[in-house]
N, C-alpha and C positions, 0 to 999 in steps of 0.2 A: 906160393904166390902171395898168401893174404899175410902172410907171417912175414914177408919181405917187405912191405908197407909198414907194418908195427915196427919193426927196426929200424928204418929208413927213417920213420917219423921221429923216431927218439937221437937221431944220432947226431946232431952239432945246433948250436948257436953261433949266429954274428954278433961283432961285439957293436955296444946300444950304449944313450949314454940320457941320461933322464932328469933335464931342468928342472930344477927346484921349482917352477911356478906350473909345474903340472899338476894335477889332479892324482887323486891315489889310480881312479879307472884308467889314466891315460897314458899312466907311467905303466900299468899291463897291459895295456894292447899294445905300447910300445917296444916291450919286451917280447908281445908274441910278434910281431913282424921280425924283429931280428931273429924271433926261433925258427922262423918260416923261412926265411933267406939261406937260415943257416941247412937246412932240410938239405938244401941243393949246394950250398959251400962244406959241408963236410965240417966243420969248422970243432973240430975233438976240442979243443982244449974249453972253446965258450963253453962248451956243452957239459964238459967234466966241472965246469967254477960252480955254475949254476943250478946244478941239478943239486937238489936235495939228497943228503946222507941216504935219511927215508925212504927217495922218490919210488913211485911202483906205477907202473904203464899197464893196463889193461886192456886187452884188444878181442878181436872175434875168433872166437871158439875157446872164450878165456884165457887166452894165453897172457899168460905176467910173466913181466920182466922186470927186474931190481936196478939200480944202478950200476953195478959190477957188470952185469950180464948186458945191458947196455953197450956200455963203454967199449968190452971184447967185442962186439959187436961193430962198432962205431969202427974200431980200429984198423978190420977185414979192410981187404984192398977189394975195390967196385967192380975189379973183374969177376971173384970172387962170387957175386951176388949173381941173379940170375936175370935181373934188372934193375935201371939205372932211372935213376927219376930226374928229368929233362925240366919239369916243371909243376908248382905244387902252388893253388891259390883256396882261401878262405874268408870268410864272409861271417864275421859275429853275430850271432843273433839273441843275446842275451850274455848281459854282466851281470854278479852281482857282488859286492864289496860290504866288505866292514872290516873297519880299522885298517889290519896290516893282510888280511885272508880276503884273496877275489876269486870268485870262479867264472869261467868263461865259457860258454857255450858256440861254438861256430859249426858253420857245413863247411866242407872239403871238396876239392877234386885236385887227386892228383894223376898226368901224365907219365908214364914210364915205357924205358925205350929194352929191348931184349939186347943184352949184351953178348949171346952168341948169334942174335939175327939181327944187324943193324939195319937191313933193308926191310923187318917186317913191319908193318902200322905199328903206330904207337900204342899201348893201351890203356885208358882212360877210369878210372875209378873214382869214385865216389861215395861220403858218408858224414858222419858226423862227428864229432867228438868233443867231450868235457874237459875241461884242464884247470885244475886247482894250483893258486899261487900264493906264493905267504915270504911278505916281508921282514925278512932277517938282517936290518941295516941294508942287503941289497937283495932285490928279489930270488925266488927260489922255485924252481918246478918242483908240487910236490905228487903233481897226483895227473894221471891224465888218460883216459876213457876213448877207445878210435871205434867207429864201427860202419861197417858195411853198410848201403843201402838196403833192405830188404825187408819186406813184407810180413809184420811178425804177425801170427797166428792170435785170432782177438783170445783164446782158451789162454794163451799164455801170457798175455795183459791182464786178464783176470786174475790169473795163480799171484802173479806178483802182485799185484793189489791186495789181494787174500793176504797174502804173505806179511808184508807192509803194514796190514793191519794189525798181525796179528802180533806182530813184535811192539807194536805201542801197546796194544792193549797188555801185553808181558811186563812189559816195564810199570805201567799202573796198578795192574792188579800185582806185582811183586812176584809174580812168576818165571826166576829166572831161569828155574830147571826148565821150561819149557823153551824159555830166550834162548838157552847156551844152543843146543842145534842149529837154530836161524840164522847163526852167525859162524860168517865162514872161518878156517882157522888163520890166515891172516887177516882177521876183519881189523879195521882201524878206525877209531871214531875222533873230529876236530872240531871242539866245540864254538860258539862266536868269540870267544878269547882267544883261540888259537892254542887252546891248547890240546895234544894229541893221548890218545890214551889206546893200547892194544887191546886184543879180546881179553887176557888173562884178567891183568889189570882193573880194566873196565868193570867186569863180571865181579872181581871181589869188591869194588867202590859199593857197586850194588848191593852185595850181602851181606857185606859189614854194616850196610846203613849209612855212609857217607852223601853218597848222594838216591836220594829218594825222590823219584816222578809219582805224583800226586793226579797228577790230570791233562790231558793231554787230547788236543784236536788238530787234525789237518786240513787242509783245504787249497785249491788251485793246484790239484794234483794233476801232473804230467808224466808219463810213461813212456819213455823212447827206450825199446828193445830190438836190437840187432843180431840174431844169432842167440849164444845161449849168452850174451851178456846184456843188461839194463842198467838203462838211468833214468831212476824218479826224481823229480824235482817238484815245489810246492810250498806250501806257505804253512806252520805250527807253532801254536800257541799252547804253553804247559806250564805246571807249576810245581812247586816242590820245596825240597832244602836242600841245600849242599853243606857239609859238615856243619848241621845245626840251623844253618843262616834259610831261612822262606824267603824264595824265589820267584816273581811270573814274569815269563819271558815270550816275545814275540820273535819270530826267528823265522828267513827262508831255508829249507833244507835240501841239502842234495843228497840221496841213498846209490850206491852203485850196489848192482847185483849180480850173479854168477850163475850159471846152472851148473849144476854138479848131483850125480847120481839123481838125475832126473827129479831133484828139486830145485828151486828156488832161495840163493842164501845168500845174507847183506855181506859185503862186502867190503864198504866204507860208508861213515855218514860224515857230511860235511855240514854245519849251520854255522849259519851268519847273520848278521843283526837285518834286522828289518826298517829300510828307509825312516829314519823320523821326519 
């Protein structure tokens, strides 16, 4: 059931169309309404333009899905499913933008009706979700976070904080034999450039010396956990070099986390510039 909502959410767009005298914020929430309309039109083909090559959906009890695995998805006829979603609305409760990279934070409820019991109640769920977008000439779904309502255990808001910490402190003190565990094996990090970097990647920028974090503090840290998956979000300040070049950068960040083998391990991090 909760895995037929992850699907459901990733499988079409309406097509949108985004006046040049809008705002970069305006032109994504304009884009997530057409993705939300499309939730309930089915709409394959919006959904295959715009999805990112990349895109990866993370849902409750971790389940990720790629693009490909999507789209098969998308394709299944509604009988197929085991429910039908009648109706799906959301309510943003945090933007935040730089340059061409916005991240959107909203609550959800969506309605779904059983498609072998058309006379039984509908059922009603509820949750939250992240959704990272990056401007490619025209927008792109790259990344996007759904989770259940539910009661997380404060032990396990703790562990992720622990966690959280202790991956910056990895990256300062140059610890990256300790960093490589923390980091899950599809981790993927995008920095306020927009640009994206894997774990492999990432890990040798580190030990070759390319890029060096020097110092590094967070703050207005926020911890939304659902099941075994999270999202921190929060405000860091760090500094360093990047090939050569000294750096200090002010930046909001977003971390999504995972649980797997009863740890805690990042997932993706998103930064993005910090309001001037």
């Amino acid at each position: 059931m909760k895995k037929l909502l992850i699907l459901t959410a990733f499988l079409s767009f309406a097509a949108y169309s985004t006046p040049a005298q809008l705002t970069v914020e305006q032109e994504a929430l304009q884009f997530m309404k057409a993705y939300e309309k499309a939730v309930l039109d089915r709409d394959v083909a919006f959904y295959e333009k715009y999805m990112d090559e990349q895109f990866m959906s993370l849902g409750p009890n971790s389940a990720t899905l790629n693009k490909s695995q999507c789209l098969a998805n998308a394709r299944r006829p509604v009988e197929s499913n085991n429910y039908r979603v009648i109706d799906t609305q959301s309510k943003m409760t945090k933007i935040i933008s730089s340059s061409d990279l916005v991240t959107i934070v909203s609550n959800w409820r969506v309605v779904r009706q059983a498609t072998s019991a058309v006379n039984a109640p509908p059922q009603i769920d509820s949750g939250s979700t992240t959704t990272v977008l990056q401007k490619k000439g025209e927008w792109r779904l790259m990344f996007e976070h759904v989770a259940f309502d539910a009661s997380p255990p404060d032990s396990d808001l703790g562990e992720i904080g622990r966690t959280s910490q202790s991956v910056s402190k990895s990256l300062v003190y140059h610890n990256y034999n300790d960093l490589e565990p923390m980091l899950a094996a599809s981790f993927t990090r995008v920095d306020e450039d927009g640009l994206t970097a894997k774990r492999t990647p990432f890990l040798a920028s580190l030990r070759e010396g390319n890029l060096l974090i020097t110092g590094m503090r967070t703050s207005n840290t926020y911890i939304n956990r659902r099941e075994n998956t999270a999202v921190e979000t929060g405000l860091m300040d760090f500094k360093g070099t990047l090939n050569g070049e000294s750096f200090v950068k002010s930046v909001e960040y977003t971390r999504m986390w995972v649980k797997s083998d009863d740890k805690w391990k990042l997932k993706s991090e998103y930064l993005t510039k910090t309001a001037q």
